[in-house]
NUVEX-231123 format. One record per residue: residue number from 1; residue in one letter; x, y, z of N, C-alpha, C in turn. Coordinates in Angstrom, 1 decimal. Layout:
# NUVEX-231123
SITE,seq,type,n.east,n.north,n.up,ca.east,ca.north,ca.up,c.east,c.north,c.up
SITE,NUM,a,X,Y,Z,X,Y,Z,X,Y,Z
...
***
This chain:
# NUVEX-231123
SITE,seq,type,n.east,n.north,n.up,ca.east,ca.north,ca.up,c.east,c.north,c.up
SITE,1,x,-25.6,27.0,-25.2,-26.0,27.9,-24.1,-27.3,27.3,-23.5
SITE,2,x,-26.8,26.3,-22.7,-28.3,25.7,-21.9,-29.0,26.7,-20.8
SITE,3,x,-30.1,26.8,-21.5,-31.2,27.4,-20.9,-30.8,29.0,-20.6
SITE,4,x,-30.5,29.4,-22.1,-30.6,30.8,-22.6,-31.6,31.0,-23.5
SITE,5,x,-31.6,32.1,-23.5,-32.8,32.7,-24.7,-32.1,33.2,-25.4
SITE,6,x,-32.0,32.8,-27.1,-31.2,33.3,-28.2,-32.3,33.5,-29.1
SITE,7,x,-31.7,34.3,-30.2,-32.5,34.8,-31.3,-33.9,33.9,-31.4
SITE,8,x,-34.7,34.6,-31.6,-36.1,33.5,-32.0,-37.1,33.1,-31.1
SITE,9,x,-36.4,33.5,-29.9,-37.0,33.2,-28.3,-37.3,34.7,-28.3
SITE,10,x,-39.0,34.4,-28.0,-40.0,35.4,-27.8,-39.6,36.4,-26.6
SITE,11,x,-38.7,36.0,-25.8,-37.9,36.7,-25.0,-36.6,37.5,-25.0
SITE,12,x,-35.9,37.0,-25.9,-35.0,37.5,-26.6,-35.3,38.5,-27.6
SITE,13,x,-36.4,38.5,-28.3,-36.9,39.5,-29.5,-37.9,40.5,-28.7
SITE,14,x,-38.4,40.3,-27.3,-38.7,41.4,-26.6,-37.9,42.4,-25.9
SITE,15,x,-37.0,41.4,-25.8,-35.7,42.3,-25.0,-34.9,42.9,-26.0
SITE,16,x,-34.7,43.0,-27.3,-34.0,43.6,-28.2,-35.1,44.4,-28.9
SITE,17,x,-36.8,44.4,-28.8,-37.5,45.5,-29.2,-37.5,46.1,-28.1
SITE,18,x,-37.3,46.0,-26.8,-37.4,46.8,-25.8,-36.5,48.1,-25.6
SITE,19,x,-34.9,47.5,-26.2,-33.4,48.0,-25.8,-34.0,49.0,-27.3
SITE,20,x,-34.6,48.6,-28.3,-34.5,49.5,-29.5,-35.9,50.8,-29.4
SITE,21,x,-37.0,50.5,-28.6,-37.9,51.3,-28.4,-37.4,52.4,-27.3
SITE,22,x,-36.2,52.0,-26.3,-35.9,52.9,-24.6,-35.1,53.5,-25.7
SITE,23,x,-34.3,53.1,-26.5,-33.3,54.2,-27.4,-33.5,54.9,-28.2
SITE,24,x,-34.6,54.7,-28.7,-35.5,55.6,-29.8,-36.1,57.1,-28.8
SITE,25,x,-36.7,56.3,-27.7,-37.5,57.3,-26.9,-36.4,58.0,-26.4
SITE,26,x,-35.2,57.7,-25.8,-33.9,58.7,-25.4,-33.7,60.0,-26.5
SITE,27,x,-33.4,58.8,-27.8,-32.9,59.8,-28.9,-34.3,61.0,-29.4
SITE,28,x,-35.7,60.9,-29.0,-36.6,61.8,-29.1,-36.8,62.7,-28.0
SITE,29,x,-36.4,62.2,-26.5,-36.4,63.5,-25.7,-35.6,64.0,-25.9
SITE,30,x,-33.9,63.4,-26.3,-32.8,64.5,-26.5,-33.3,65.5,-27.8
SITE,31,x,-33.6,65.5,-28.5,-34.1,66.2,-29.9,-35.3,67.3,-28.9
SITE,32,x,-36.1,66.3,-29.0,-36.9,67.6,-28.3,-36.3,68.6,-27.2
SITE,33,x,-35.4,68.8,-26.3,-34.4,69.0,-25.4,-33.8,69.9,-26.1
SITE,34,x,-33.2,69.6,-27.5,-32.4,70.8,-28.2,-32.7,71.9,-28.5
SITE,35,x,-32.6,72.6,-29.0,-32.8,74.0,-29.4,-32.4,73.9,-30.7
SITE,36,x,-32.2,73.4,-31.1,-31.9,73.1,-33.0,-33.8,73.4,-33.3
SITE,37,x,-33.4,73.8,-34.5,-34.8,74.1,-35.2,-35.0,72.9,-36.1
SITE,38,x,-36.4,72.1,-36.4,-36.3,71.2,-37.6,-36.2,71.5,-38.8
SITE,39,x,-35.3,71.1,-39.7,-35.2,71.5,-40.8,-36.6,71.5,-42.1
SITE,40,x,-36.9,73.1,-42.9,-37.7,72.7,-43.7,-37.2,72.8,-44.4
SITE,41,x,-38.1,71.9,-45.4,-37.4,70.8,-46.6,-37.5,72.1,-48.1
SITE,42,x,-38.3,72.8,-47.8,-38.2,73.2,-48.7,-39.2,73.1,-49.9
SITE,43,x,-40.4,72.0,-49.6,-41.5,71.8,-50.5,-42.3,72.3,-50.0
SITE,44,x,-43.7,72.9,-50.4,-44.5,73.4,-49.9,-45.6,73.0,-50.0
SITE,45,x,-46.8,72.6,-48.7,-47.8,72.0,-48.9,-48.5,72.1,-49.6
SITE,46,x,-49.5,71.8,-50.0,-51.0,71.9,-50.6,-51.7,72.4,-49.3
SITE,47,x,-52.6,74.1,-50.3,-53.7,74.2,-49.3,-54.8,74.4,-50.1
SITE,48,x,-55.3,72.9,-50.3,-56.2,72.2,-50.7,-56.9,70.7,-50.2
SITE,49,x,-58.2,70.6,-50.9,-58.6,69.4,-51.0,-57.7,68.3,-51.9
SITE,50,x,-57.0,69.2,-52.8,-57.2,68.1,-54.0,-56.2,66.9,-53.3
SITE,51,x,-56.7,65.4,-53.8,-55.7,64.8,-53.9,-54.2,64.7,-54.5
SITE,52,x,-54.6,64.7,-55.7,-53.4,64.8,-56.8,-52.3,65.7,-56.1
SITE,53,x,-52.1,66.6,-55.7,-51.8,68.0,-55.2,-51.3,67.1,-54.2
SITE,54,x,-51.5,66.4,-52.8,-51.2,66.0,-52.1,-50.4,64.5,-52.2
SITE,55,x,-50.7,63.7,-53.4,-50.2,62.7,-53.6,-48.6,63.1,-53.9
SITE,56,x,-48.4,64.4,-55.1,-47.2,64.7,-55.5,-46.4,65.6,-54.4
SITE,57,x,-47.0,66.2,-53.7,-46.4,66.2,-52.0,-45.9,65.5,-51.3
SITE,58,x,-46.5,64.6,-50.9,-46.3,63.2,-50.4,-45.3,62.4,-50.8
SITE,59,x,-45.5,62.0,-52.3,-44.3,61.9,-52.9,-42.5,62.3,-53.3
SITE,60,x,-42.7,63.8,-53.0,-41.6,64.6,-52.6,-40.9,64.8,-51.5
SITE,61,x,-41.8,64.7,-50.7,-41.4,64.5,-48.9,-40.6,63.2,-48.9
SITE,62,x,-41.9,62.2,-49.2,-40.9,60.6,-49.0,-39.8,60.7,-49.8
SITE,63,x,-39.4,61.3,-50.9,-37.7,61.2,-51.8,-36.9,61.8,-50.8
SITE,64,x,-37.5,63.1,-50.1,-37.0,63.7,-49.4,-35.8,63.2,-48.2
SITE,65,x,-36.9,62.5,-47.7,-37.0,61.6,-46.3,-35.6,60.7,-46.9
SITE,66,x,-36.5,59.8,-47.8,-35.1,58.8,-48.5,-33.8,59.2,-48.5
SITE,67,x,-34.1,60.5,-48.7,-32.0,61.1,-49.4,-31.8,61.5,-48.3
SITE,68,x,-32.6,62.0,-46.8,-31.8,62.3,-46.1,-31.1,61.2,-45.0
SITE,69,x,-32.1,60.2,-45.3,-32.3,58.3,-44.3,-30.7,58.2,-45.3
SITE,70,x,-30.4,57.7,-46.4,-29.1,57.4,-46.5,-28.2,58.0,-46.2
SITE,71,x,-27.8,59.9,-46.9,-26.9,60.8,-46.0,-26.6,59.9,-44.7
SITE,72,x,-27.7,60.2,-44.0,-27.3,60.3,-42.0,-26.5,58.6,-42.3
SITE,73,x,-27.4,58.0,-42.7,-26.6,56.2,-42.8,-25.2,56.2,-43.2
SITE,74,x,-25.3,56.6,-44.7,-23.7,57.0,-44.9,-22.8,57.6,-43.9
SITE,75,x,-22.8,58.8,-43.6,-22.1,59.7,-42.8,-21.5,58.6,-41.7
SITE,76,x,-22.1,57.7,-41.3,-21.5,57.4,-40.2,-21.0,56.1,-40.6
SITE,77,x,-21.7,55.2,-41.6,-20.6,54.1,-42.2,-19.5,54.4,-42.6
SITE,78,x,-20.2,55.8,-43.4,-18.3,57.0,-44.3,-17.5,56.2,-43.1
SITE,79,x,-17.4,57.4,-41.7,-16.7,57.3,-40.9,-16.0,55.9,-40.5
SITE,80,x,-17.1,55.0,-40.1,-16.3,53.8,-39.6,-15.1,53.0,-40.9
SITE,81,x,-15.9,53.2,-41.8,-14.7,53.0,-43.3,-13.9,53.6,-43.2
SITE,82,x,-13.6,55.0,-42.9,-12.5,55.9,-43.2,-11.7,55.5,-42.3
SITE,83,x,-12.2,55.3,-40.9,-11.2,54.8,-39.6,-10.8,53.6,-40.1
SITE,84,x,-11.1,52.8,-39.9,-10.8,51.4,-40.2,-9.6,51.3,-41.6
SITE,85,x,-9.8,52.1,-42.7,-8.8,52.4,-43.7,-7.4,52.6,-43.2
SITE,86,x,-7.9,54.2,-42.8,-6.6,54.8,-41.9,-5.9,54.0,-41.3
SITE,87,x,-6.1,53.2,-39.9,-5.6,52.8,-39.1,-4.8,51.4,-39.9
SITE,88,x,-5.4,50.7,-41.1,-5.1,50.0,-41.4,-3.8,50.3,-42.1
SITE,89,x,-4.0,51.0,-42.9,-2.3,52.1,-43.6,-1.6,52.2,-42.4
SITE,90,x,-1.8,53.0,-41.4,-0.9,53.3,-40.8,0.3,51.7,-40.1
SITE,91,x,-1.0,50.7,-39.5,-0.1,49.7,-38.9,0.9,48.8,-39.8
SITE,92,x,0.0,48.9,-41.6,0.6,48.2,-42.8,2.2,48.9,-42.8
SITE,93,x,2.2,49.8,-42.3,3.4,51.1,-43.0,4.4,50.4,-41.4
SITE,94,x,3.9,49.7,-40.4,4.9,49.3,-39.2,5.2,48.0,-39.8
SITE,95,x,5.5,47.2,-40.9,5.3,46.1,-41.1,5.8,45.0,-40.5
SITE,96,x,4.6,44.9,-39.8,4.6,43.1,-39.1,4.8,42.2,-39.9
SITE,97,x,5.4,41.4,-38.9,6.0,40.1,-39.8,4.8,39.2,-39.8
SITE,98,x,3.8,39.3,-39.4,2.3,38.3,-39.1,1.5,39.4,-39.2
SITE,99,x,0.7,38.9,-40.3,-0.9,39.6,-40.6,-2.0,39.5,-40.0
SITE,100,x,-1.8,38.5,-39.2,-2.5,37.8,-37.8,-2.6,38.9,-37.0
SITE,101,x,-1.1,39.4,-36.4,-0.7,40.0,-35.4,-1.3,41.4,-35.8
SITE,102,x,-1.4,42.1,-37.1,-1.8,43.3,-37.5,-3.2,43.4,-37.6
SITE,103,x,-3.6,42.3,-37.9,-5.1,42.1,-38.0,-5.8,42.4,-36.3
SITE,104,x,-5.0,41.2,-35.7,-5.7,41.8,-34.3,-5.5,42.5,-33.6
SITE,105,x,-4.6,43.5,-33.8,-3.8,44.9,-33.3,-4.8,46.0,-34.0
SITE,106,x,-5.3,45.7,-34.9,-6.1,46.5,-36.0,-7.7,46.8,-35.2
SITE,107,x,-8.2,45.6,-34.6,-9.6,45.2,-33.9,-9.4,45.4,-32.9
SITE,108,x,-8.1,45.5,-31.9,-8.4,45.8,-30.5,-8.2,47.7,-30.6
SITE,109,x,-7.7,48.2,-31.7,-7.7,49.8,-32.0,-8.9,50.0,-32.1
SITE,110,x,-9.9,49.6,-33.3,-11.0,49.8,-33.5,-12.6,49.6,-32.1
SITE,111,x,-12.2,48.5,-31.6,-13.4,48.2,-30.3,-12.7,49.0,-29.4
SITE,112,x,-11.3,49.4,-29.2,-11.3,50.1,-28.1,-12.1,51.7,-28.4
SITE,113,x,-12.6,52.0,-29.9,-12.7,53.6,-29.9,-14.4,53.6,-29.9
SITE,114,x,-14.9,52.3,-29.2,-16.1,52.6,-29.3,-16.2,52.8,-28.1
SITE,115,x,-17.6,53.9,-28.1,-17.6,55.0,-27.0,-18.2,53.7,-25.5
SITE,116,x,-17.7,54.3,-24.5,-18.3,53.5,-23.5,-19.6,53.2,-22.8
SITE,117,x,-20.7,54.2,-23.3,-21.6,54.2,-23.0,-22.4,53.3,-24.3
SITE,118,x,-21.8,52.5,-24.9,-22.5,51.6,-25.8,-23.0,50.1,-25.0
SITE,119,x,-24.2,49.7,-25.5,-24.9,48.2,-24.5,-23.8,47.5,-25.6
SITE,120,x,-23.4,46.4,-24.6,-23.1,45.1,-24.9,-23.2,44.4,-26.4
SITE,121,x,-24.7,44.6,-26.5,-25.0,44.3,-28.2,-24.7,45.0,-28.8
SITE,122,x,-25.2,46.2,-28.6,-24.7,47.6,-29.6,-22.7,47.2,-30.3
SITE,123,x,-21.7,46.8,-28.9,-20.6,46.8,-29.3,-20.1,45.8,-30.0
SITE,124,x,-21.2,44.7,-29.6,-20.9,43.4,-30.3,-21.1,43.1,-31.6
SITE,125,x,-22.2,44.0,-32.0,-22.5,44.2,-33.1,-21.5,45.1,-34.0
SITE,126,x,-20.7,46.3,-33.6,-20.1,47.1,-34.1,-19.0,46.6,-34.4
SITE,127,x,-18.3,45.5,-33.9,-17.3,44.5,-33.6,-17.1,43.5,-35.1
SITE,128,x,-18.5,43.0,-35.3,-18.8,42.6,-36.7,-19.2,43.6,-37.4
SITE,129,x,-19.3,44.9,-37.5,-19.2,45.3,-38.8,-17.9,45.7,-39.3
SITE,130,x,-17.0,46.0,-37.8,-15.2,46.5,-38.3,-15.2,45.3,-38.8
SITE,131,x,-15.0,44.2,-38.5,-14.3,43.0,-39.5,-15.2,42.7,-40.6
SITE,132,x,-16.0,42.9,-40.8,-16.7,42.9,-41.9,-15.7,43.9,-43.3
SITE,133,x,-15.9,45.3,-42.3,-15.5,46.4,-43.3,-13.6,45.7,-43.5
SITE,134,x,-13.4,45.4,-42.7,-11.8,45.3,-42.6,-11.6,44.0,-43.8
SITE,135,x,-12.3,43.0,-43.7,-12.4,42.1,-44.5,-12.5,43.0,-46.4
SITE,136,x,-13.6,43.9,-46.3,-13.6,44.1,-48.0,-12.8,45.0,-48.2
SITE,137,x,-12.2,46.1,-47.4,-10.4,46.8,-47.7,-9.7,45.9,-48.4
SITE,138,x,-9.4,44.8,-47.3,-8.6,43.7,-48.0,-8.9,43.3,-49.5
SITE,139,x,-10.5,43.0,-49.4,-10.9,42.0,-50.7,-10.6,43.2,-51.8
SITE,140,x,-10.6,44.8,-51.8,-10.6,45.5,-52.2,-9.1,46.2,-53.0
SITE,141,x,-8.5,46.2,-51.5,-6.8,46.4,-52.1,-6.0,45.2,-52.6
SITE,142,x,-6.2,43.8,-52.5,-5.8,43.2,-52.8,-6.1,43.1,-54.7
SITE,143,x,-7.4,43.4,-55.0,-7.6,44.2,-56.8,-6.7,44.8,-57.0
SITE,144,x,-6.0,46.0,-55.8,-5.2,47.4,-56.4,-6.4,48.4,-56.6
SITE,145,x,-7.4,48.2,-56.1,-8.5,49.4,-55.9,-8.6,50.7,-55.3
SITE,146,x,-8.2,51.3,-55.6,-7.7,52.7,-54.6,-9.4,52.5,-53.9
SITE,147,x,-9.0,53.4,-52.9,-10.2,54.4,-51.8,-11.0,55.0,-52.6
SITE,148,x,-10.1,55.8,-53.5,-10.8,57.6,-54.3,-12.1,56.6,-55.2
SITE,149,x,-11.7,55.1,-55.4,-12.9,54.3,-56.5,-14.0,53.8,-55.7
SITE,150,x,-13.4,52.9,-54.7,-14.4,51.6,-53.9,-15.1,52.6,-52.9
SITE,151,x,-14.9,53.8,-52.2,-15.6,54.8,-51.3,-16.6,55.0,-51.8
SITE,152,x,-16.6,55.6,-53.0,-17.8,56.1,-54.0,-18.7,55.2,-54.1
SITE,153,x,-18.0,54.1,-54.5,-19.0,52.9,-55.1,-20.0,52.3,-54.0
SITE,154,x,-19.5,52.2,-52.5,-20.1,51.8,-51.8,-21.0,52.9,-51.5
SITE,155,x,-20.8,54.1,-51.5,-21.6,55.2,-51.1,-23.1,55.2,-51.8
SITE,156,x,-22.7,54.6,-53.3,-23.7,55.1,-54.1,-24.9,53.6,-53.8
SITE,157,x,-23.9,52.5,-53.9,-24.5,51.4,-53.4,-25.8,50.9,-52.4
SITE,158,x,-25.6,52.7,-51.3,-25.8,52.5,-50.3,-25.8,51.4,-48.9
SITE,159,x,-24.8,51.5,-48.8,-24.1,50.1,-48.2,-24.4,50.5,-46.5
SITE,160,x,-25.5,49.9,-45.7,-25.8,50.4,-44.5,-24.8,49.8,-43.3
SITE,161,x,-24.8,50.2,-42.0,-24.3,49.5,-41.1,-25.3,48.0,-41.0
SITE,162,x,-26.4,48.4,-41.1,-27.3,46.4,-41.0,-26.8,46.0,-41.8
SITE,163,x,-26.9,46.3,-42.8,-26.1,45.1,-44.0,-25.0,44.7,-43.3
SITE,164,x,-23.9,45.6,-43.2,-22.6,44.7,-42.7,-22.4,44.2,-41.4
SITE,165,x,-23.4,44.6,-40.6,-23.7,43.3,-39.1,-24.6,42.4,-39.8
SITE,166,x,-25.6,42.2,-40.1,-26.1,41.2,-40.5,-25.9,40.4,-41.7
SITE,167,x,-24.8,40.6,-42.6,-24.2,39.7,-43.5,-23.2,39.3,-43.1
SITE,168,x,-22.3,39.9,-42.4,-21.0,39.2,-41.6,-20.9,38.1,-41.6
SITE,169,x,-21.5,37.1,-41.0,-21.6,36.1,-40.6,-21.9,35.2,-41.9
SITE,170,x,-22.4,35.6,-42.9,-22.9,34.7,-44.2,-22.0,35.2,-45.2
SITE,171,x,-21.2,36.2,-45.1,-20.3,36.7,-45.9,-18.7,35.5,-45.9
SITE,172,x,-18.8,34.9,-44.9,-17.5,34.1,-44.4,-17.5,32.8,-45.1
SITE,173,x,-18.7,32.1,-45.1,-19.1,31.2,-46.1,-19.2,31.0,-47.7
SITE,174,x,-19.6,30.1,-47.9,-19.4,30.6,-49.7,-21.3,31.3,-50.0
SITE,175,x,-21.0,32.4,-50.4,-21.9,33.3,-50.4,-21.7,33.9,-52.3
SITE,176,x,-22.5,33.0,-53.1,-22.6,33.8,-54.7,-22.8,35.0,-54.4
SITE,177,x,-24.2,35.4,-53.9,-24.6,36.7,-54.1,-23.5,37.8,-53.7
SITE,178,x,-22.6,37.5,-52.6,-21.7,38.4,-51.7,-20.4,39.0,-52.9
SITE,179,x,-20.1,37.6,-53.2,-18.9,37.3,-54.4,-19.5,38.3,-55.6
SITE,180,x,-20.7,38.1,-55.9,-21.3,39.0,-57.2,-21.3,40.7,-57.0
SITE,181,x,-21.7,40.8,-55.6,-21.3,42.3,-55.1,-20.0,43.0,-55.2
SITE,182,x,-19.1,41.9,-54.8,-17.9,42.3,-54.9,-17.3,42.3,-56.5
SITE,183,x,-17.5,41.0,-57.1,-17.0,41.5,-58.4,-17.5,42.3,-59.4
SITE,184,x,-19.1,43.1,-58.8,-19.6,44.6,-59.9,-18.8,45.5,-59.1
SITE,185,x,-17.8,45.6,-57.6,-17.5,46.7,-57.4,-16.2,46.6,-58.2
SITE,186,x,-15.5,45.6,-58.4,-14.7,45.4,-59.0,-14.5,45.9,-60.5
SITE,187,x,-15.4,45.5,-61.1,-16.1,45.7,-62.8,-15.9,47.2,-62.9
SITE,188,x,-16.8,47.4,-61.5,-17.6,49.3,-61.7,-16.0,50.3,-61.7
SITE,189,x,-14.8,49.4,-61.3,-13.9,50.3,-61.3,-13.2,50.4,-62.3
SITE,190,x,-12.9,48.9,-63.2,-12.3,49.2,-64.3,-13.1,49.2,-65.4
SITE,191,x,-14.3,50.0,-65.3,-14.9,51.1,-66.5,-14.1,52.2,-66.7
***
């Protein structure tokens, strides 16, 4: 790409903090905009000086924070897994004579269900994480791993959407560590 700016070009990493700061500030006027109430968590502050008191506060909040940062994360990898399963059963069940041909029937279903108001990167990126996820179904059912096992496992794993856009690409290669993931999900089933 002569005389583009790719990853690592100070220009390129301003323009992808910039697209992630205008989306942040979208996603906070819309919130503010709602009428939803913030959720209280349920702990109750310290009305004190003491440290201690506030440290174990603080500490509760941030577990807090944590379990709710994966939930929202999961919920929506859940989904892109569940679709991506689904759709896969159903085209497996038309059986093509080319896995080729199912495979990319499988990714033009999937890119087509991303919403249209998504940037370019955003979809390109979503693009590698379906084949990502589409890829360990495979590596998964081809074990004989049901869903009701490997769902959980990734769940608990906490398995994010960055992981599977940003390993994609290193996952295709000979990758130990990737291979080692996959064979404890494998292990973790036949306990």
């Amino acid at each position: 790409m002569a005389g583009g700016h790719g990853f690592g070009h100070p220009d390129y990493d301003r323009k992808s903090n910039e697209e992630y700061i205008e989306a942040q500030l979208q996603a906070y006027i819309s919130r503010l905009k709602s009428d939803k109430i913030p959720i209280n968590i349920g702990i109750e502050q310290p009305n004190s000086a003491d440290h201690k008191q506030w440290l174990a506060y603080i500490k509760e909040v941030k577990k807090f924070s944590e379990e709710m940062k994966h939930n929202a994360e999961w919920t929506f990898v859940g989904v892109l897994i569940s679709q991506t399963y689904k759709i896969m059963q159903i085209l497996i069940n038309k059986k093509f004579k080319d896995d080729d041909k199912c495979k990319k029937d499988l990714m033009t279903i999937l890119t087509n269900s991303i919403p249209d108001d998504t940037s370019a990167t955003q979809a390109g990126r979503c693009k590698q994480v379906y084949d990502h996820i589409t890829d360990l179904i495979l590596k998964l059912e081809d074990q004989k791993i049901l869903i009701e096992t490997w769902y959980p496992l990734l769940n608990k794993a906490s398995v994010t959407y960055h992981f599977l856009h940003n390993s994609n690409f290193k996952r295709k290669k000979k990758f130990n560590l990737y291979e080692e993931f996959i064979n404890l999900l494998v292990s973790e089933y036949k306990k």
